[in-house]
Backbone as numpy.savetxt, mean C-alpha at the origin, in Angstrom:
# Nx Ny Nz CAx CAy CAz Cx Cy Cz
-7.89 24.63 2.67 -9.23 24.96 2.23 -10.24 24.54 3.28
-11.28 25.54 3.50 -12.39 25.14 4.70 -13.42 24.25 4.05
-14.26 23.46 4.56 -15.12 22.69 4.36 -16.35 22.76 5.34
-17.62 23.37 5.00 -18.32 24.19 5.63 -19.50 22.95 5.73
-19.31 22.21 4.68 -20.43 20.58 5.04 -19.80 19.39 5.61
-18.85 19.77 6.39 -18.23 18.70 7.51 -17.73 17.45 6.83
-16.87 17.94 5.46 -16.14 17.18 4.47 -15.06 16.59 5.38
-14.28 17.61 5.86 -13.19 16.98 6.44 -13.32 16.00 7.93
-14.21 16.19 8.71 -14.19 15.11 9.79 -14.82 13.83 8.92
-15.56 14.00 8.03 -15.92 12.60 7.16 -14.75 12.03 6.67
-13.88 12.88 5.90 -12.72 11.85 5.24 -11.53 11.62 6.38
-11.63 12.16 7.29 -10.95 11.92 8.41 -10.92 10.32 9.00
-12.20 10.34 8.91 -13.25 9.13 9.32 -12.86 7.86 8.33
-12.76 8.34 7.22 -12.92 7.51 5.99 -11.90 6.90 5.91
-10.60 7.60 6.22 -9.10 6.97 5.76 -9.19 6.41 6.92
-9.43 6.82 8.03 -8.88 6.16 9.55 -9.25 4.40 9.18
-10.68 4.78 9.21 -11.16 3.01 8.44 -10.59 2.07 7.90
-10.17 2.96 6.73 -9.49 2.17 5.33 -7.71 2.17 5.93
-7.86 2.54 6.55 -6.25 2.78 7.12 -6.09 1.27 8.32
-7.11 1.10 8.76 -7.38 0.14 9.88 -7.47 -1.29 9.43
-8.07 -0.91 7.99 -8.93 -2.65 7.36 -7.43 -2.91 6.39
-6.62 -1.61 6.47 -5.49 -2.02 5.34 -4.34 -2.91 6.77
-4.28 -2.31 7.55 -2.97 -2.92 8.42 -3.85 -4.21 8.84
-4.85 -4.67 8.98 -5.37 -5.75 9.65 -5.00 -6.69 8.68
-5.32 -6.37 7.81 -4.98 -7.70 6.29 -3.72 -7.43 5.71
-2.87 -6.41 5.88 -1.50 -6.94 5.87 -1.46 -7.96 6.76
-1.29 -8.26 8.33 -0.99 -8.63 8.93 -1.53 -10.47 8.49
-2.80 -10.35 7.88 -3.55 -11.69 7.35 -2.39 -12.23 6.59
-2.15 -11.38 5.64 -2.12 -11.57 4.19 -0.19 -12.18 4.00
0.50 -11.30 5.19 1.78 -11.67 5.46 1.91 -12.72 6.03
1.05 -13.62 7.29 1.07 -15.01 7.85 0.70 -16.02 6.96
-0.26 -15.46 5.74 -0.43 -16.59 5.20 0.69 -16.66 3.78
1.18 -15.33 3.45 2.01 -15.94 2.16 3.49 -16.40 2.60
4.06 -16.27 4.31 4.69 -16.79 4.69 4.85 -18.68 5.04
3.63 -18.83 5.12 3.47 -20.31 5.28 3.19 -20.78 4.00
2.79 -20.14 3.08 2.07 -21.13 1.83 3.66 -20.58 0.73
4.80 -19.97 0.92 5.77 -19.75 0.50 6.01 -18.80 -1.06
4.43 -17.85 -0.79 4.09 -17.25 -2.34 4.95 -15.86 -1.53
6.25 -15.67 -3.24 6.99 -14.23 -3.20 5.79 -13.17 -3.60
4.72 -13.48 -4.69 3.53 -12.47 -4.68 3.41 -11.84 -3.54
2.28 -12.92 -3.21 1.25 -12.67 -1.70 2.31 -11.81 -0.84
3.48 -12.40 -0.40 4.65 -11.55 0.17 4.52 -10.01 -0.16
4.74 -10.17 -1.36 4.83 -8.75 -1.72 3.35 -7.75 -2.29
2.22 -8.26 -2.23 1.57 -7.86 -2.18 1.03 -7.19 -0.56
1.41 -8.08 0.54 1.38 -7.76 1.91 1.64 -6.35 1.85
3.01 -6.36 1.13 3.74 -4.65 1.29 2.54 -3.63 0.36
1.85 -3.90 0.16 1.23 -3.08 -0.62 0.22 -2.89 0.40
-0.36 -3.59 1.29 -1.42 -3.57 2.44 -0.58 -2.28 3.24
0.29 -2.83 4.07 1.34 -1.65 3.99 1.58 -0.22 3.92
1.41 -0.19 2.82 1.76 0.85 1.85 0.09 1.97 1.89
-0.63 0.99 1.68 -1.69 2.13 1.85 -2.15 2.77 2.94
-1.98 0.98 4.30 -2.55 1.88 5.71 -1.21 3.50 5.92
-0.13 3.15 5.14 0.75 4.76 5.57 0.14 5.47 4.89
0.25 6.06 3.56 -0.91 6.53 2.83 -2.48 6.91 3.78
-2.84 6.49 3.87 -4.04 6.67 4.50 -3.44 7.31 6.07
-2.92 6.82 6.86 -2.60 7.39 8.22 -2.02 8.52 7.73
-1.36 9.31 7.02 -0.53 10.48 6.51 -1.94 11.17 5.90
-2.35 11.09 5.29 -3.71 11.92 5.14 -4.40 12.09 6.61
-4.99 11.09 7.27 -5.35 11.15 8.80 -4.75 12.62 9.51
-3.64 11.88 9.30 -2.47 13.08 10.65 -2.25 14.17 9.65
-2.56 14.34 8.00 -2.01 15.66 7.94 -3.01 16.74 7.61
-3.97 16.23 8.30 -5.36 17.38 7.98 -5.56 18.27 9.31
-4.50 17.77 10.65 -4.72 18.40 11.66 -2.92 18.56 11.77
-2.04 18.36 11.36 -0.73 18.99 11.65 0.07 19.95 10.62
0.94 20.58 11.22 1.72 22.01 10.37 2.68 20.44 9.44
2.86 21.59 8.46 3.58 20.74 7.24 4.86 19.96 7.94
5.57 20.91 8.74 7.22 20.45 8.53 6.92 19.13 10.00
5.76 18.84 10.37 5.49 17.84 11.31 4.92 16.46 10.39
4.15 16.81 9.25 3.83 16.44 8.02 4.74 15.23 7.42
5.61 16.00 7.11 6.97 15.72 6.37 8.04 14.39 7.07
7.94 14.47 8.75 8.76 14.31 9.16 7.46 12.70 9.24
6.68 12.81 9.50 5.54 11.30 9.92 5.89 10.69 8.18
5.72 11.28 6.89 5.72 10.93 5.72 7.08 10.06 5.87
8.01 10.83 6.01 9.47 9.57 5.27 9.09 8.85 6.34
8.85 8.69 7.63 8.94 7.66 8.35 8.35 6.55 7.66
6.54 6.99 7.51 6.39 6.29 6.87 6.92 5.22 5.32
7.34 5.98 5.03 8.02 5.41 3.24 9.30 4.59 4.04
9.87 4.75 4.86 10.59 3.53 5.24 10.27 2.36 6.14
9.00 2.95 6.73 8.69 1.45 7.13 7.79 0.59 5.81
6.97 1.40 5.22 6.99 0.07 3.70 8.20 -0.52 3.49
9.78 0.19 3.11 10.29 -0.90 2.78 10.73 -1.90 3.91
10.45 -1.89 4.81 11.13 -3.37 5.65 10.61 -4.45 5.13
9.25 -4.44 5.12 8.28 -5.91 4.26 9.26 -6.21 2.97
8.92 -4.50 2.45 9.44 -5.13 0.99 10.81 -5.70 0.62
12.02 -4.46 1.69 13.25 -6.00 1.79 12.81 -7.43 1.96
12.10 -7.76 3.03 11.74 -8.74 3.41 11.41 -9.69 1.95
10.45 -9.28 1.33 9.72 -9.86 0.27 11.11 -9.94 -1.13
11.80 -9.24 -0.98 13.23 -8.95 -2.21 14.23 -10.08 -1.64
14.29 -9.93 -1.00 15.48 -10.90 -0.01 14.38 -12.61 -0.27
13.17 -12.66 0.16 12.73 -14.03 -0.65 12.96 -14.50 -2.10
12.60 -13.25 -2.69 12.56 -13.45 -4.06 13.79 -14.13 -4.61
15.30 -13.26 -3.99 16.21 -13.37 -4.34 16.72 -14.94 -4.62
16.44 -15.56 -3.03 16.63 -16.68 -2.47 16.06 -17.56 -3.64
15.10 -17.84 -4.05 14.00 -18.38 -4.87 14.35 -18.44 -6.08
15.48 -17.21 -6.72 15.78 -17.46 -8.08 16.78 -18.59 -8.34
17.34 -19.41 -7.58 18.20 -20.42 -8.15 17.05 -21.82 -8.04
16.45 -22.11 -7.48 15.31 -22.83 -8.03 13.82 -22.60 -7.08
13.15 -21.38 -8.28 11.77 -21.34 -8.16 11.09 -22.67 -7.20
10.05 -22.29 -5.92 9.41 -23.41 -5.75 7.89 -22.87 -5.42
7.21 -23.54 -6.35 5.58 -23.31 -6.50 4.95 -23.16 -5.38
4.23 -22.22 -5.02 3.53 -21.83 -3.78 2.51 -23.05 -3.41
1.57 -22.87 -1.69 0.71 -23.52 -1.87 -0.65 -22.75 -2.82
-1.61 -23.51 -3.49 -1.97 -22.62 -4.19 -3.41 -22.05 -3.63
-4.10 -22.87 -2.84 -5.60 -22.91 -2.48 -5.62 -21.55 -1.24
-4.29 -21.58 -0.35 -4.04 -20.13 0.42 -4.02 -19.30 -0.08
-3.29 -19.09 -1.50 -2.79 -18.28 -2.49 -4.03 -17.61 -2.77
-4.97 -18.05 -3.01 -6.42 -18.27 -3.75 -6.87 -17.65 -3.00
-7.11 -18.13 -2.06 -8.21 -17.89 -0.74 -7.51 -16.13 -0.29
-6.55 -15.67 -0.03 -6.08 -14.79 0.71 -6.18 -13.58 -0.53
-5.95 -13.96 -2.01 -6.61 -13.27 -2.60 -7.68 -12.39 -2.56
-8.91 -13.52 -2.51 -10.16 -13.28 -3.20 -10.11 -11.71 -1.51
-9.48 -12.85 -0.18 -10.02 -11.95 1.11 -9.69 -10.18 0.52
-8.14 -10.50 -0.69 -7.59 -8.81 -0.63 -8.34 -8.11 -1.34
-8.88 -8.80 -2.53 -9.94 -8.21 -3.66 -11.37 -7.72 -2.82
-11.77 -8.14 -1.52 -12.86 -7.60 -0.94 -12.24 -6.35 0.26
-11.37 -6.52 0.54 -11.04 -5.41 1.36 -10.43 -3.94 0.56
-10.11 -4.52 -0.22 -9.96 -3.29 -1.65 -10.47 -3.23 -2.05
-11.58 -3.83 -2.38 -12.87 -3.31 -2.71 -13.78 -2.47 -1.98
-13.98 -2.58 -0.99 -14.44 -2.02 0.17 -13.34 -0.76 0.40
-12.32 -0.47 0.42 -12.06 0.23 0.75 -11.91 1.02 -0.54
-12.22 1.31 -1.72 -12.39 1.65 -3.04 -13.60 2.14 -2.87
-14.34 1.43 -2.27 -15.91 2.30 -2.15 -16.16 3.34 -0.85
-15.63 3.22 -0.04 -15.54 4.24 0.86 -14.49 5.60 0.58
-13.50 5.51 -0.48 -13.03 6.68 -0.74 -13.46 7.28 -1.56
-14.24 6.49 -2.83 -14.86 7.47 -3.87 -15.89 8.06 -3.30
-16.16 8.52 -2.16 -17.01 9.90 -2.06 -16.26 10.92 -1.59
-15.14 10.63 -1.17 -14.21 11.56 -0.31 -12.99 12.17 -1.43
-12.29 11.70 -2.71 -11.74 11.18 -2.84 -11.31 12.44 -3.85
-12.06 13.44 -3.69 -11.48 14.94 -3.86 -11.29 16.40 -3.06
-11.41 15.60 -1.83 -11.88 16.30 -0.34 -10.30 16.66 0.06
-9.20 15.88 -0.27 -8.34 16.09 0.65 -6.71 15.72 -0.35
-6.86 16.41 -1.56 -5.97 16.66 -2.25 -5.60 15.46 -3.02
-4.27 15.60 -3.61 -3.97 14.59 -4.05 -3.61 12.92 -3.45
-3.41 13.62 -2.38 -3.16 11.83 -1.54 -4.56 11.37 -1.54
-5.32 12.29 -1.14 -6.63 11.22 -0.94 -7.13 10.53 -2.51
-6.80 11.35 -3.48 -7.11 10.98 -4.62 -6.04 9.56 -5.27
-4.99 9.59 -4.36 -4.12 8.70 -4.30 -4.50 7.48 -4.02
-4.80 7.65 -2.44 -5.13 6.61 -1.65 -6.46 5.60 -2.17
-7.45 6.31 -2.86 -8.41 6.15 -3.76 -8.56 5.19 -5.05
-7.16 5.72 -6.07 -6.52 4.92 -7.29 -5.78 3.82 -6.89
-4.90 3.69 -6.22 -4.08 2.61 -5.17 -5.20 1.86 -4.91
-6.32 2.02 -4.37 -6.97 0.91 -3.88 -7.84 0.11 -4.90
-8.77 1.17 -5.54 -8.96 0.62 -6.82 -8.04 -0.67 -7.89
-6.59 0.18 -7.74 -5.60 -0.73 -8.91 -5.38 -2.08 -8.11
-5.16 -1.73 -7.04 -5.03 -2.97 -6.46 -5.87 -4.65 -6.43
-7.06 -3.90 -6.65 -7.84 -5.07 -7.25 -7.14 -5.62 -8.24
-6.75 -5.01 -9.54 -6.39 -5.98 -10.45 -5.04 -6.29 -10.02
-4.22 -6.28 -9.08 -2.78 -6.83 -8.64 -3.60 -8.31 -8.08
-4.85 -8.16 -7.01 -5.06 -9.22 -6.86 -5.41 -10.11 -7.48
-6.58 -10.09 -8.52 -6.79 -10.82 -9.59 -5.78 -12.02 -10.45
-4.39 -10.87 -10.50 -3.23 -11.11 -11.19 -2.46 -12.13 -10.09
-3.04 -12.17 -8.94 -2.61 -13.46 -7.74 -2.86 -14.29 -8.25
-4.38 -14.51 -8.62 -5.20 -15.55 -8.46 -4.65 -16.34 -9.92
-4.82 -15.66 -10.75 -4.36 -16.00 -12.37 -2.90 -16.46 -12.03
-2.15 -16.03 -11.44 -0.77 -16.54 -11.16 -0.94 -18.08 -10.55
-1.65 -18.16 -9.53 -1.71 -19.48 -8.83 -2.67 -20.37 -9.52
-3.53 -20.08 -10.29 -4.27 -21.08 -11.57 -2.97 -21.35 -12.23
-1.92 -20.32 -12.80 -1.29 -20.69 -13.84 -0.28 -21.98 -12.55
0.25 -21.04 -11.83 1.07 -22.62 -10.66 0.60 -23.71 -10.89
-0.80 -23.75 -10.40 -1.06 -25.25 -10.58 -1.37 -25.79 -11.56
-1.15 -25.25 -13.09 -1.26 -25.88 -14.45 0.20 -26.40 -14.60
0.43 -25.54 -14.53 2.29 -25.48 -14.75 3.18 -26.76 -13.67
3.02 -26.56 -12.31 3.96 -26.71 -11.23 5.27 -25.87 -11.24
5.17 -25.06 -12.11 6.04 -23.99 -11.69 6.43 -23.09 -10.71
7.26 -22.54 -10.37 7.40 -21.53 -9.74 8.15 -20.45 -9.49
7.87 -20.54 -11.23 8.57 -18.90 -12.14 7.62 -18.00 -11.96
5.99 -18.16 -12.08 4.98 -17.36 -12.46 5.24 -16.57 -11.34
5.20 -17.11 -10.05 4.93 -16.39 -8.61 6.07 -15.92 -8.84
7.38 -16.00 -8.82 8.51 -15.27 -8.77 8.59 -14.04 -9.20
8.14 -14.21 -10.52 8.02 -13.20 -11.76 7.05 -12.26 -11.42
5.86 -12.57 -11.05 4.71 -11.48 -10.30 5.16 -10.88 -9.17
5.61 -11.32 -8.45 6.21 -11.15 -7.13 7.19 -10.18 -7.17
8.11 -10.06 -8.26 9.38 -9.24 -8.25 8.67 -7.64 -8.98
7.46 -7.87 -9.87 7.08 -7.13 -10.24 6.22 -5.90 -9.04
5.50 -7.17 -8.38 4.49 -5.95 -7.13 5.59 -5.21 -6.27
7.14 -6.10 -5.92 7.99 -5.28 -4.93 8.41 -3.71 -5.57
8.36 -3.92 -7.26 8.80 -3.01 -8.16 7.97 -1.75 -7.59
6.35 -2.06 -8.32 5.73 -1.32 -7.45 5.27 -0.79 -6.11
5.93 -1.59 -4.82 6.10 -0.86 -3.44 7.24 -0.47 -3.12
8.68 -0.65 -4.07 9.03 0.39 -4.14 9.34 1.61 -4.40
8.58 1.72 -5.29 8.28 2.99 -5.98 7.37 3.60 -5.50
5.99 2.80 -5.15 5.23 3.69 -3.95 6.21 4.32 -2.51
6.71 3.77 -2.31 7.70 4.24 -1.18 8.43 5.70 -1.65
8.74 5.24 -2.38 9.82 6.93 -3.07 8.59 7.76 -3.14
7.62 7.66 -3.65 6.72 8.77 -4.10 5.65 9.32 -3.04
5.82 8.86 -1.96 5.45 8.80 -0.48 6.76 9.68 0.16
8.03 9.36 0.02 8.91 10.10 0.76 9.04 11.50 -0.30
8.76 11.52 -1.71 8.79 12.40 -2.47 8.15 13.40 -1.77
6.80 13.30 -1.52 5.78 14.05 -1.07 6.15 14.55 0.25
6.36 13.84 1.38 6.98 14.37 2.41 8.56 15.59 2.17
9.06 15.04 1.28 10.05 15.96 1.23 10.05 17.21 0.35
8.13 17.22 -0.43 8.03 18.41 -0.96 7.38 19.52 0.38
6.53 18.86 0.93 6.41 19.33 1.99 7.04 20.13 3.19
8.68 19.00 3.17 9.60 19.78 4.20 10.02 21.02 3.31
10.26 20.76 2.18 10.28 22.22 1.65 9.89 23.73 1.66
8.01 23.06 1.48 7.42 24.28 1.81 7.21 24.59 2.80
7.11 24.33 3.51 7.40 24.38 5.10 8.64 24.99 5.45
9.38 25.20 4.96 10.76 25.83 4.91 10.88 27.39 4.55
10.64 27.12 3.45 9.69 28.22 2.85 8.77 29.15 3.28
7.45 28.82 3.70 6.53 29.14 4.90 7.62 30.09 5.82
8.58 29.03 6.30 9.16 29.92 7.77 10.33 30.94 7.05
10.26 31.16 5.91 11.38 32.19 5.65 10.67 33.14 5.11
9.26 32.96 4.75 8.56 34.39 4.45 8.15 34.93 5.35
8.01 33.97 7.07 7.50 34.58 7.93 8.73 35.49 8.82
9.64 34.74 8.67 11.17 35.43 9.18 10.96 36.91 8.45
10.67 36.55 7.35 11.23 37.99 6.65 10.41 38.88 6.84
């Protein structure tokens, strides 16, 4: 579809951003739940992740043919899961005895994810029917994600009531749930794509 009020170099613009502020705070968000020993924060990282692909796959697929599309998409959906092995393989480790994160990093690296998803929640809702369903994707993902972070913070209040470190486990196994399932539904899309794209070249054959 054409866009005759220069929709598309704006959301071009828009994801590149949100695509930029998402890999920068993975990268935060993974050093610090590695040292402070939260399976969450871990696995919330993968969700940082998860959107800068999301967002770079909208980027690259507003200027490339589908079956080029397709082929950047699964890439992407498998590099989310390396974190998220990463973050499953902690978890795993952790279930014969839970150990309570630090909690004030926990806290702190939060509140940083709840402002960069926030921010990046407000820069897609103007775009955020411009460029199909991913962008409308990339949009809800960032939004929901606020309350995953929230659900950090409430986790590491509950840690340090408790000294537990079931809560983080238990949250933690839940967010990997959800990046991996964002992952499938990311390679889903790419592989509806290689389809039509397939398609495409057999009506043009014919």
């Amino acid at each position: 579809m054409q866009h005759e009020d220069g929709s598309v170099p704006t959301l071009r613009r828009v994801v590149l951003v949100v695509a930029l502020l998402n890999l920068g705070y993975f990268a935060v968000e993974l050093s610090v739940a590695l040292s402070a020993g939260s399976v969450a924060l871990l696995a919330d990282s993968v969700d940082f992740l998860e959107d800068t692909a999301v967002n770079l796959l909208i980027f690259v697929a507003l200027g490339w043919p589908m079956a080029r599309r397709a082929v950047m998409g699964k890439l992407m959906a498998l590099l989310i899961l390396g974190p998220a092995a990463l973050a499953a393989l902690q978890a795993v480790r952790r279930f014969a005895e839970p150990v309570p994160p630090d909690v004030l990093p926990v806290v702190l690296a939060s509140l940083g994810a709840v402002v960069v998803n926030a921010v990046s929640a407000w820069l897609l809702v103007r775009v955020r029917h411009e460029g199909g369903s991913l962008s409308r994707a990339a949009y809800l993902s960032a939004r929901n994600d606020v309350l995953v972070n929230l659900a950090i913070i409430v986790m590491a209040l509950v840690t340090l009531g408790t000294g537990s470190g079931w809560p983080d486990l238990l949250l933690g196994c839940l967010i990997i749930g959800l990046a991996l399932h964002a992952a499938w539904e990311v390679w889903e899309v790419s592989e509806e794509e290689r389809l039509a794209a397939r398609a495409l070249a057999g009506e043009e054959l014919g």
